[in-house]
C-alpha angles and dihedrals in degrees: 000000000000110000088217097068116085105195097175090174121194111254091264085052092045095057097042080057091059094062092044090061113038126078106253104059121075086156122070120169102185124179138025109183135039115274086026086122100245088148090050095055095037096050090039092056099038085056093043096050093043094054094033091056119034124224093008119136142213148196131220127190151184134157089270136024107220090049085055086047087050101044120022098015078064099058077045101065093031088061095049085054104045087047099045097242086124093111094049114064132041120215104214091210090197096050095031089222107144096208124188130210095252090055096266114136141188113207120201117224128189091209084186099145103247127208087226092051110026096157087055087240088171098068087052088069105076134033130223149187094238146321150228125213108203120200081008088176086070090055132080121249094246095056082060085053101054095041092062081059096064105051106098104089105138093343082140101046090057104036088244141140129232107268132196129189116185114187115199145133120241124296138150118253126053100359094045095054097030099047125002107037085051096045077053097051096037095245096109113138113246092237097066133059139198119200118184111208111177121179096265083066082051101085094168094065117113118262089241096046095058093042088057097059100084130131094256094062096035104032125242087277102048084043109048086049103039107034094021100037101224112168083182094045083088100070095056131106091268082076108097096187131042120237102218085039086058096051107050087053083087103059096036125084117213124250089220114118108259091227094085096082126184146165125207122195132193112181135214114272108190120003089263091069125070121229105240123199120190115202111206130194102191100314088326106108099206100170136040124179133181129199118197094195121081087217117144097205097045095051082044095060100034088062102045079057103060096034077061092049100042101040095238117154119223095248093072096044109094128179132194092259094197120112113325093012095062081076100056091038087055097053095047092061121199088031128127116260115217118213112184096205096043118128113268126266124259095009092288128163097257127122097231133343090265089064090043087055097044089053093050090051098048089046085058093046096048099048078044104244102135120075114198089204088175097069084176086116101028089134101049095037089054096044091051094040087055092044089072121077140170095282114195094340089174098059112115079335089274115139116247129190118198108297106243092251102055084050089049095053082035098057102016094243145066105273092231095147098054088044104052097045088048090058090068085069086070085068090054094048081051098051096040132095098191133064105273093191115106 
């Protein structure tokens, strides 16, 4: 190990580093909460092991890769710098291949399931030393998978063993069933571990930070996940939508008449964001497009389309009207403007007309009467849908679901899927005669 470098790590990182570092685990599941250090201890192992071992490599993930740029590449660079290594490593910003002088590279990989490479062929094409998933409840389990496969680059050489680390807070799925719910029962294979690192075990937070995390600013759920660490904290009744529910979703078709036709449209609010239509045939989606440029004309245009292809009058096209999206709403004349923090409709106890929408789709979802026919975006949908909970559901005894910037720091990304497929559920408060809130 460089002498230069002074990784002083908390006692859950410590220990983390211990498995990282011994010859019987191949498997580490650190974190649990959000300031429990997981960026710290994935950034300090990637640069050990890259100046301890010449001409290794190494791969680190996400979902996506500009939400690993913006997030873990950063503690990256800050460490580097901290630690004096600045001089000693070049960040190709085209290739994303993080080389040092001595040959040892990180390689930055988006491991976002893709339709075009579902079996995540891609990864199959290079070998490493070892790897680090960042954010892993955003992945599929198969990505996790392929990349085990990959781990064996100059194991020999150096007399090591293939290693993992996998940094998340707690989800259901994969990470729930393969890690922690075995750690719980006792059943869990020696060569995995799971480390639970919350922000009480952070010392180095800021006092404000961690006053700030309260149920009050967070909700009960978020809180109860990200501060308190609770991996069954998800199946409460804090959840708005069913998993299995959810799922299904993708393989039913609804018994609504397709002559009720619809489009649905969230815009993109910074350039950052994509503009997503969803195209509805009763409470079939059938069509799901995403745009990755904010462009008015384009979205315009793209619209007016499929409202030809698909025979769907103006009047049931409606568009999230706020900032960028009044453009585009003033150029489709005769279609509905959404408004998230409008009043609800029919005088019922929601916070705003967003939340009223998010219960009644999740009311639909889970009786299993939408069907998502376009599975393209099934991960991200389902990763967005699950995102929203009942969020302060006491207060003034108003309904809430998760405010979208609690989901966005939840989840890394703008939730535009979940939002423009919610916005089909305005056209059934319009056509009903009966309460739809549940």
């Amino acid at each position: 190990m460089s002498s230069t470098i002074n990784f002083n790590p908390l006692p859950k990182q410590f220990t983390a580093y211990q498995y990282l570092t011994d010859n019987e685990t191949t498997e580490i599941l650190f974190g649990g909460s959000i300031g429990g250090g997981k960026s710290k201890l994935a950034v300090a192992y990637l640069i050990i092991n890259c100046l301890q071992y010449p001409g290794t490599r190494y791969l680190l993930g996400r979902s996506e890769l500009k939400n690993l740029k913006q997030t873990t590449l950063q503690s990256f660079f800050d460490n580097c710098k901290e630690w004096g290594l600045d001089e000693q490593y070049t960040f190709n910003k085209i290739d994303n291949i993080i080389t040092w002088t001595n040959g040892s590279q990180i390689i930055l990989k988006d491991l976002k399931q893709s339709p075009s490479d579902p079996n995540f062929i891609s990864l199959g094409s290079a070998e490493y030393t070892a790897a680090v998933i960042d954010e892993a409840s955003e992945i599929s389990e198969q990505a996790y998978t392929v990349i085990k496969t990959r781990l064996r680059y100059k194991l020999n050489e150096y007399n090591l063993i293939p290693k993992l680390l996998i940094c998340s807070n707690p989800s259901k799925g994969w990470l729930y069933s393969g890690f922690y719910k075995p750690s719980i029962e006792g059943t869990l294979p020696v060569h995995k571990k799971f480390i639970q690192s919350l922000p009480k075990d952070n010392h180095h937070l800021p006092t404000e930070y961690v006053n700030s995390l309260t149920p009050q600013n967070l909700g009960q759920g978020f809180y109860n996940t990200l501060v308190l660490g609770n991996w069954d904290y998800a199946t409460t009744d804090f959840d708005l939508f069913d998993s299995d529910a959810l799922m299904n979703s993708f393989y039913i078709n609804s018994p609504t008449p397709s002559n009720h036709k619809y489009i649905s449209i969230d815009p993109a609010s910074t350039g950052k964001d994509s503009t997503v239509i969803s195209v509805w045939f009763g409470y079939d989606c059938i069509k799901i497009v995403k745009l990755l440029k904010n462009d008015t004309l384009q979205v315009t245009e793209k619209v007016k389309e499929l409202m030809n292809s698909y025979n769907v009058k103006i009047t049931n096209v409606i568009i999230d009207k706020v900032g960028v999206g009044t453009g585009i709403y003033d150029l489709l004349k005769g279609c509905v403007g959404f408004v998230a923090n409008a009043s609800p409709l029919n005088g019922e106890p929601f916070q705003h007309l967003k939340s009223q929408l998010f219960f009644k789709f999740a009311q639909l979802i889970n009786t299993g009467q939408i069907g998502l026919t376009d599975s393209t975006y099934r991960d991200d949908i389902i990763q967005q849908l699950e995102a929203h909970k009942r969020f302060n559901i006491e207060k003034d005894g108003r309904a809430e679901v998760t405010p979208k910037s609690v989901v966005k720091q939840m989840i890394g990304k703008s939730p535009d899927f979940a939002d423009a497929l919610v916005m089909r559920m305005y056209f059934e408060y319009k056509k009903a005669s009966l309460p739809l809130w549940y």
